[in-house]
TORLORO-147449 format. One record per residue (C-alpha): residue in one letter; x, y, z; residue number from 1. Coordinates in steps of 0.1 Angstrom, whole numbers. Layout:
REM TORLORO-147449
<atom><type>A</type><px>X</px><py>Y</py><pz>Z</pz><seq>NUM</seq></atom>
...
This chain:
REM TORLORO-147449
<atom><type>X</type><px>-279</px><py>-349</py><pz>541</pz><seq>1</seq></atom>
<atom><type>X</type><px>-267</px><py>-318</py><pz>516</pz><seq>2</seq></atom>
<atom><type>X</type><px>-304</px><py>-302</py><pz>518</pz><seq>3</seq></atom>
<atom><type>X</type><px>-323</px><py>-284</py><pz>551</pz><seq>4</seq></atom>
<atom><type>X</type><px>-352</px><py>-273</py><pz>531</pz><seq>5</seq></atom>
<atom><type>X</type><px>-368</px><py>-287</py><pz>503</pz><seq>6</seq></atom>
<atom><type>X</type><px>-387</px><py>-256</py><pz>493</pz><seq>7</seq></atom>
<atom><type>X</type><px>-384</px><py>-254</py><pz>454</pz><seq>8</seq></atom>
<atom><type>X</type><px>-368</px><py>-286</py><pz>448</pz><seq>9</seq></atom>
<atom><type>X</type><px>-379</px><py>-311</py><pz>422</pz><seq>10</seq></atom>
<atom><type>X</type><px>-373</px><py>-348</py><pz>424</pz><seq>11</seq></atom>
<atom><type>X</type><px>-375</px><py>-375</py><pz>401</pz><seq>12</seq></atom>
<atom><type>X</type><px>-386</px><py>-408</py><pz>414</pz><seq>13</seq></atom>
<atom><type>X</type><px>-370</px><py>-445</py><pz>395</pz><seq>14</seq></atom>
<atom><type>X</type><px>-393</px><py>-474</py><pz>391</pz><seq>15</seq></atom>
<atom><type>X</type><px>-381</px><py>-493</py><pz>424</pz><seq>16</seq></atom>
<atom><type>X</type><px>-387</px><py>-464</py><pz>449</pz><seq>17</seq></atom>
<atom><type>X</type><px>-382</px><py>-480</py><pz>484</pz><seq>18</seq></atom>
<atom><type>X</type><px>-418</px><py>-472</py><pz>504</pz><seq>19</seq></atom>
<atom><type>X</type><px>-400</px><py>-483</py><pz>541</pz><seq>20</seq></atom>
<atom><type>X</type><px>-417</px><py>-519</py><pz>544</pz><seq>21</seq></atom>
<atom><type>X</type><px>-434</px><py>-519</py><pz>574</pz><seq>22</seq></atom>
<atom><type>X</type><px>-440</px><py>-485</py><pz>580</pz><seq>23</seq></atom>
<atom><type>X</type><px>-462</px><py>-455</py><pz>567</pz><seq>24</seq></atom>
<atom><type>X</type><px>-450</px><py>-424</py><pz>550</pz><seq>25</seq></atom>
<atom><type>X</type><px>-465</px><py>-393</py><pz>560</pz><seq>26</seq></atom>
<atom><type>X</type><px>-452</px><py>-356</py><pz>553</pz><seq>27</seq></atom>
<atom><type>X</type><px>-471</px><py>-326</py><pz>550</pz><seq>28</seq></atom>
<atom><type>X</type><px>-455</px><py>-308</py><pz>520</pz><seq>29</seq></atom>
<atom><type>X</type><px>-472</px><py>-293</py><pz>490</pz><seq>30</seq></atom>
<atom><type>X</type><px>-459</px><py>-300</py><pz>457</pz><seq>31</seq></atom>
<atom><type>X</type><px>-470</px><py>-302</py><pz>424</pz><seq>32</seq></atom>
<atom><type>X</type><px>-467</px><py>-332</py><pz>399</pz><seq>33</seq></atom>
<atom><type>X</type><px>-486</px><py>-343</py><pz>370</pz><seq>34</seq></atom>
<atom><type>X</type><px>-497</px><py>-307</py><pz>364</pz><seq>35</seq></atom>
<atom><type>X</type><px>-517</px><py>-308</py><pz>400</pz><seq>36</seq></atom>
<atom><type>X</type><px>-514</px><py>-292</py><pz>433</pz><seq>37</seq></atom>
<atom><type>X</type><px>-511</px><py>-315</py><pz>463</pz><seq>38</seq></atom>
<atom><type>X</type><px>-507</px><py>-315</py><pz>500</pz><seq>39</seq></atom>
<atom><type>X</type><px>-491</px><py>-348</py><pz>510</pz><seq>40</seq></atom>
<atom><type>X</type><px>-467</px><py>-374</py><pz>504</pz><seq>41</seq></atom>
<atom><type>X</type><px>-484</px><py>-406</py><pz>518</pz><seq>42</seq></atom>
<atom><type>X</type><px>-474</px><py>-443</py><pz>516</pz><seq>43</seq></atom>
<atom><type>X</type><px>-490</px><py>-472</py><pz>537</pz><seq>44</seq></atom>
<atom><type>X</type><px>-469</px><py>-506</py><pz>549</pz><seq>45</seq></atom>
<atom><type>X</type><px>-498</px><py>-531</py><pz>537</pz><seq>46</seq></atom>
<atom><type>X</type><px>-499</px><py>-531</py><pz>506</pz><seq>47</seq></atom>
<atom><type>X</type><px>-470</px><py>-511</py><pz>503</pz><seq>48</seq></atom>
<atom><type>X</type><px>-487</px><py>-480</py><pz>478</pz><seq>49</seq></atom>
<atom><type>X</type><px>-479</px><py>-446</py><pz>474</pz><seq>50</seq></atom>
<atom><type>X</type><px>-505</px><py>-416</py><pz>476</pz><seq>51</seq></atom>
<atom><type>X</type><px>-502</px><py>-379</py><pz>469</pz><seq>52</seq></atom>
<atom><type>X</type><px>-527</px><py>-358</py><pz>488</pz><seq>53</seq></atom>
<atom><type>X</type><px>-552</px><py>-340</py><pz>471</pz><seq>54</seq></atom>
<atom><type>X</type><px>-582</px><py>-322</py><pz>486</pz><seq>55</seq></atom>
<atom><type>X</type><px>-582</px><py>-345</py><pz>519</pz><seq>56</seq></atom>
<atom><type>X</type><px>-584</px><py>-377</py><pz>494</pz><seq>57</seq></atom>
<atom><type>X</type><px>-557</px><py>-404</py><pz>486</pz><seq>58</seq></atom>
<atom><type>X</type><px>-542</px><py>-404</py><pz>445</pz><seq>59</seq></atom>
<atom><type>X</type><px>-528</px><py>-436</py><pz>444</pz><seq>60</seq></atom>
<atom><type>X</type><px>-497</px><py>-430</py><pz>421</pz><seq>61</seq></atom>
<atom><type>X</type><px>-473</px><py>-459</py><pz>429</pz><seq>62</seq></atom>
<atom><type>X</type><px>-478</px><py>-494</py><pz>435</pz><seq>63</seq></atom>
<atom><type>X</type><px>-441</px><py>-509</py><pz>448</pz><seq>64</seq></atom>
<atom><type>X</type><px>-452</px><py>-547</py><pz>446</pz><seq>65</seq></atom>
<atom><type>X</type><px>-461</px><py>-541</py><pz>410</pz><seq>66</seq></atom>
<atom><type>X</type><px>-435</px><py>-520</py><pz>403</pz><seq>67</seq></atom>
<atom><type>X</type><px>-457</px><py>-496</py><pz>386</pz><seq>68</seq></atom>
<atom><type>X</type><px>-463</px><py>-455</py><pz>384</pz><seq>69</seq></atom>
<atom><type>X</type><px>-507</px><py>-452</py><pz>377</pz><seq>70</seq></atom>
<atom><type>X</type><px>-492</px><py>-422</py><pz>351</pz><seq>71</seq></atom>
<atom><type>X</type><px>-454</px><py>-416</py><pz>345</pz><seq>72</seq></atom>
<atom><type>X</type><px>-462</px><py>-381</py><pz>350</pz><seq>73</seq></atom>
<atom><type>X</type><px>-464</px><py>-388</py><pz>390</pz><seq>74</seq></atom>
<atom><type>X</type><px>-429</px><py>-393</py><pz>388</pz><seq>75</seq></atom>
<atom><type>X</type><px>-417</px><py>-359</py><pz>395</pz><seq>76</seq></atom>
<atom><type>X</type><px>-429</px><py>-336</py><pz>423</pz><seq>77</seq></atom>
<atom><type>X</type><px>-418</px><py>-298</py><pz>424</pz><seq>78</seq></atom>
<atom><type>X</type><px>-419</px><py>-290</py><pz>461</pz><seq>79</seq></atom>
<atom><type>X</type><px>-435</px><py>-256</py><pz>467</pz><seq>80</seq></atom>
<atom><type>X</type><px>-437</px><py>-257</py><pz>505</pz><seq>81</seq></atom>
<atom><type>X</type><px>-455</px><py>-270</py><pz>534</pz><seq>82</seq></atom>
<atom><type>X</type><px>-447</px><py>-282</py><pz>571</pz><seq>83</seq></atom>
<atom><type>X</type><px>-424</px><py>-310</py><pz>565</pz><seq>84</seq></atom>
<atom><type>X</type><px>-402</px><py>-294</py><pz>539</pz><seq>85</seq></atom>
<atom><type>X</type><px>-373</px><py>-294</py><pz>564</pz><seq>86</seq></atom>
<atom><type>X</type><px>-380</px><py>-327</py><pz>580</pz><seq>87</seq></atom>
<atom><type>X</type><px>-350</px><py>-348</py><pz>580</pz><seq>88</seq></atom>
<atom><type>X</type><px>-365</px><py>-379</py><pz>576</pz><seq>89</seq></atom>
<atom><type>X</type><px>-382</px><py>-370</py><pz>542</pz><seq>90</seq></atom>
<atom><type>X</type><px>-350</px><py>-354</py><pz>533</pz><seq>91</seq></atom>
<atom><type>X</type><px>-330</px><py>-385</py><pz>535</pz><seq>92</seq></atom>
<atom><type>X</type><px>-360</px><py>-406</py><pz>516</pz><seq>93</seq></atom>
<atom><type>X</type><px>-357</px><py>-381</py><pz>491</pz><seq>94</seq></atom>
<atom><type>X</type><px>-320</px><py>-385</py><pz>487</pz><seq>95</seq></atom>
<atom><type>X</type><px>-320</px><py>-420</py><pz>492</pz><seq>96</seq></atom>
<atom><type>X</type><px>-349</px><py>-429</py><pz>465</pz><seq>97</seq></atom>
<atom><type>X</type><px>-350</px><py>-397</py><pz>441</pz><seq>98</seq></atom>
<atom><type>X</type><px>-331</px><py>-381</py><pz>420</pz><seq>99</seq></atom>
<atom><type>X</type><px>-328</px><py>-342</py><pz>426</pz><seq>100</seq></atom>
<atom><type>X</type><px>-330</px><py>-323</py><pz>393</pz><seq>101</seq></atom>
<atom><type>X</type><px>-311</px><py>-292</py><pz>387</pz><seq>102</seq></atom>
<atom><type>X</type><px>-304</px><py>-264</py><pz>361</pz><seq>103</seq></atom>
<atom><type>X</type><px>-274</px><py>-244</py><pz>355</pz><seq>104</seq></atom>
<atom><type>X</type><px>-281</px><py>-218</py><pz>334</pz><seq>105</seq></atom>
<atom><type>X</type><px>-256</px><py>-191</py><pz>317</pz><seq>106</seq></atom>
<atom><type>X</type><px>-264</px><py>-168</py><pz>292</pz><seq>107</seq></atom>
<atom><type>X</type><px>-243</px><py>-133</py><pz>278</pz><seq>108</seq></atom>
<atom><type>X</type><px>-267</px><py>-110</py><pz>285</pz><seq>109</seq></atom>
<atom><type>X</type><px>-258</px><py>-87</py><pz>253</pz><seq>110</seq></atom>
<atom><type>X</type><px>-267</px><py>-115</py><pz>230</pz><seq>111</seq></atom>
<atom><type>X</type><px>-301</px><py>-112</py><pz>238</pz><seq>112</seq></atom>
<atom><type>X</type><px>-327</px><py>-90</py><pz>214</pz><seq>113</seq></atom>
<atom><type>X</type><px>-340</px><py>-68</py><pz>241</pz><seq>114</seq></atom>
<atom><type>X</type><px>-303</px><py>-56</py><pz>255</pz><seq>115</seq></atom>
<atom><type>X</type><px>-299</px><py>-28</py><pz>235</pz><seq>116</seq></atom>
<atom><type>X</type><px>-333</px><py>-14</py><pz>250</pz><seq>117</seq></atom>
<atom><type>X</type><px>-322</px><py>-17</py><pz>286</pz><seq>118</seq></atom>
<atom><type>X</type><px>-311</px><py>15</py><pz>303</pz><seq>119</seq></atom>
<atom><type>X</type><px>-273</px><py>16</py><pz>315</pz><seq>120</seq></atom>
<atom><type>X</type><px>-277</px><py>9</py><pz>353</pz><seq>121</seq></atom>
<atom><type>X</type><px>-292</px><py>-10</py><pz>379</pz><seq>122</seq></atom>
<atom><type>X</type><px>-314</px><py>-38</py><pz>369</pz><seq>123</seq></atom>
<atom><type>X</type><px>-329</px><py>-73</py><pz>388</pz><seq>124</seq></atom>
<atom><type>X</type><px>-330</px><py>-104</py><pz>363</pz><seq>125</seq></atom>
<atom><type>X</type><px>-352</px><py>-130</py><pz>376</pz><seq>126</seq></atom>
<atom><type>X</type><px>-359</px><py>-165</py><pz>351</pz><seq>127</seq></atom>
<atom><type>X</type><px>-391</px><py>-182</py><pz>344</pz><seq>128</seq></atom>
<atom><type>X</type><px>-392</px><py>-218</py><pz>329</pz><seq>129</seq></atom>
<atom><type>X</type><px>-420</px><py>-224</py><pz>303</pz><seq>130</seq></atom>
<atom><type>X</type><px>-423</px><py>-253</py><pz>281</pz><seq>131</seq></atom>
<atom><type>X</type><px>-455</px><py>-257</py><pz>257</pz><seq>132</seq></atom>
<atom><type>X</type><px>-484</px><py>-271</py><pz>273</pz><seq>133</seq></atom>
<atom><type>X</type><px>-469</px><py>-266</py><pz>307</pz><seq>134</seq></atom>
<atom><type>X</type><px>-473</px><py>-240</py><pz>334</pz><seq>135</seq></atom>
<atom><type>X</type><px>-451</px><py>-210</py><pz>336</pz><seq>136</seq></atom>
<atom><type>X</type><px>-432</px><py>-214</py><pz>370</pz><seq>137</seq></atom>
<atom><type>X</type><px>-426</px><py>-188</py><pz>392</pz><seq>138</seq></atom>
<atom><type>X</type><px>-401</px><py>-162</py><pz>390</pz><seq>139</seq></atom>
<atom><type>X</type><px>-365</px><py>-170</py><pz>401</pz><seq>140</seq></atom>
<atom><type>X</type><px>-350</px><py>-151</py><pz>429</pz><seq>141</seq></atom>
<atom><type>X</type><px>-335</px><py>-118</py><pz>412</pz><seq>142</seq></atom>
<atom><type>X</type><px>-303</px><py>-113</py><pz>409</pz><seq>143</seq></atom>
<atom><type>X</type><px>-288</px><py>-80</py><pz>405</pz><seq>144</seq></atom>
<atom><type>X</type><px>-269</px><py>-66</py><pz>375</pz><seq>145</seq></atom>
<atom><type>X</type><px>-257</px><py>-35</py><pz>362</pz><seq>146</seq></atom>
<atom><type>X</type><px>-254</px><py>-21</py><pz>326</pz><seq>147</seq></atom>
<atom><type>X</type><px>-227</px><py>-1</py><pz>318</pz><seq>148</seq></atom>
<atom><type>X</type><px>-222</px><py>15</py><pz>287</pz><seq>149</seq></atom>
<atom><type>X</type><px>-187</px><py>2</py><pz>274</pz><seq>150</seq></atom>
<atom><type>X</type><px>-169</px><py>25</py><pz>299</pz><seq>151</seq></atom>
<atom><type>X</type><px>-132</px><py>32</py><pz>297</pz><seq>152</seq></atom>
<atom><type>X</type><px>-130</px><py>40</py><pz>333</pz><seq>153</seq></atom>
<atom><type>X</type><px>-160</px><py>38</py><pz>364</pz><seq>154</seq></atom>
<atom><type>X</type><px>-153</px><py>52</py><pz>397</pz><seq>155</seq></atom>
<atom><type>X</type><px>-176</px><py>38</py><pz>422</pz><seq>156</seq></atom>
<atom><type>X</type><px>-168</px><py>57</py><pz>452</pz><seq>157</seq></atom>
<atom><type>X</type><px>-131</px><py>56</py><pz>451</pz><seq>158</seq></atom>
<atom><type>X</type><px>-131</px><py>20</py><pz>465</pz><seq>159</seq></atom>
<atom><type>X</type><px>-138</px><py>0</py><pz>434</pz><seq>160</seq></atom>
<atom><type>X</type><px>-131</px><py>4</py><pz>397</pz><seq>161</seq></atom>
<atom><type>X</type><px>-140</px><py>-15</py><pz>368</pz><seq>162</seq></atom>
<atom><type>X</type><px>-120</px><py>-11</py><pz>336</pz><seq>163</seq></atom>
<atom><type>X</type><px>-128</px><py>-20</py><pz>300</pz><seq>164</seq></atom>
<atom><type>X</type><px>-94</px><py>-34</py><pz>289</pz><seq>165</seq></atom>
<atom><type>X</type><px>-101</px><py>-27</py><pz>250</pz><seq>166</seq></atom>
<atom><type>X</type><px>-137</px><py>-12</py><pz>245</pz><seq>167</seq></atom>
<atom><type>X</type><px>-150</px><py>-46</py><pz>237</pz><seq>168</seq></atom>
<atom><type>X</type><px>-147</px><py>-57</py><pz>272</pz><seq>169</seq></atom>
<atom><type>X</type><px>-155</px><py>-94</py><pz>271</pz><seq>170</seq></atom>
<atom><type>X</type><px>-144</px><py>-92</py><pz>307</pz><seq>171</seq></atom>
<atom><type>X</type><px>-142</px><py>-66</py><pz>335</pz><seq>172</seq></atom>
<atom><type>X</type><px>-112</px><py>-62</py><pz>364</pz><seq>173</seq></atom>
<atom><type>X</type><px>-124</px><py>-59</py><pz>395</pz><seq>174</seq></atom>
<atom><type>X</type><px>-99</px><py>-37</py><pz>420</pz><seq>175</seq></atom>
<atom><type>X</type><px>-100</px><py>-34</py><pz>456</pz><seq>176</seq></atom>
<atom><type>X</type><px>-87</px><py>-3</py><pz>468</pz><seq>177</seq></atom>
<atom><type>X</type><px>-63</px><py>2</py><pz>439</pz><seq>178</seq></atom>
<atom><type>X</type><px>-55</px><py>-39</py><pz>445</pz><seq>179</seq></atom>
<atom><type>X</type><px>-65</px><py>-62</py><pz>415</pz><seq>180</seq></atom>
<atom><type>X</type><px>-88</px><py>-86</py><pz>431</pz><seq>181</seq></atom>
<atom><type>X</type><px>-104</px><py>-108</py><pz>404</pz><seq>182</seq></atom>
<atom><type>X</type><px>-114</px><py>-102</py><pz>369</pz><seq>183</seq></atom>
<atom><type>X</type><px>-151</px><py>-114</py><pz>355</pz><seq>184</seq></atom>
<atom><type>X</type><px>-166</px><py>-121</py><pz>321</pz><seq>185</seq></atom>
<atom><type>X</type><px>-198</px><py>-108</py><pz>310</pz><seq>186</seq></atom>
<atom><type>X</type><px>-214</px><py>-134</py><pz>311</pz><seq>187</seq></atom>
<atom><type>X</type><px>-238</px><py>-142</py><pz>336</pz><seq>188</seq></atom>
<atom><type>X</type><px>-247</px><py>-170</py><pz>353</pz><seq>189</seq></atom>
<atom><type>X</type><px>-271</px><py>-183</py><pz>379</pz><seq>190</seq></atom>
């Protein structure tokens, strides 16, 4: 097991997902798929059927003997919170019959139209994700990132200095006490 919490994960579930014959899936997590909000991932043994939770009633979205999703859509849930988000049990199911989606995003911050406006200093970048017809999602934790204006030497506090090799600085040398400890690009990435 790789996750403790699946708060703001999404999965992707394969025809074939394994409902644990003979017993009942219950978890108390809210999620939303198919452009809904629901409460609960639930699956009974006979006939072996899975249900997302919505408003106290059953949505039957997979049925494992017919091999068959109700809506295709119902194949990925974006987990939001709830009780169970950290229940192992789930966790493993997850891992076992999903696929966990991930992005990797990196983007040069001085390539984009509105980086000339921003002020030289302290700034927090957070991401949304939009896609036509969909919901905005919520803002990505923020990161922290400075602006500097091409500097040829910055002093922070006589501990560390960044240098602009050339006055183009497509990267910046990071020292430790007067040590060179590592040397980073521009770019971004989160």
């Amino acid at each position: 097991m790789t996750i403790s919490d699946l708060t703001g994960t999404t999965w992707v579930f394969p025809d074939g997902t394994e409902l644990s014959p003979g017993s009942n899936l219950n978890f108390a997590i809210t999620f939303i798929s198919n452009s809904e909000n629901y409460t609960g991932i639930y699956s009974g043994s006979d006939p072996e059927i899975m249900y997302y939770v919505q408003n106290g009633s059953h949505v039957i979205v997979y049925d494992q003997w017919g091999n068959q999703w109700t809506n295709n859509a119902y194949r990925t849930i974006g987990i939001t919170g709830g009780t169970d988000v950290t229940n192992a049990t789930l966790i493993s199911w997850l891992e076992a019959n999903a696929t966990q989606q991930s992005s990797q995003l990196s983007v040069d911050l001085s390539t984009l139209s509105g980086w000339p406006d921003v002020s030289d200093g302290t700034h927090t970048l957070t991401i949304k994700a939009k896609a036509t017809g969909y919901r905005d999602s919520n803002p990505s934790t923020g990161v922290s990132i400075v602006k500097i204006a091409a500097p040829s030497l910055l002093d922070l506090g006589n501990t560390i200095v960044i240098t602009d090799n050339d006055g183009e600085a497509t990267y910046y040398d990071i020292y430790w006490n007067g040590t060179l400890v590592t040397s980073i690009p521009k770019t971004v990435s989160s």
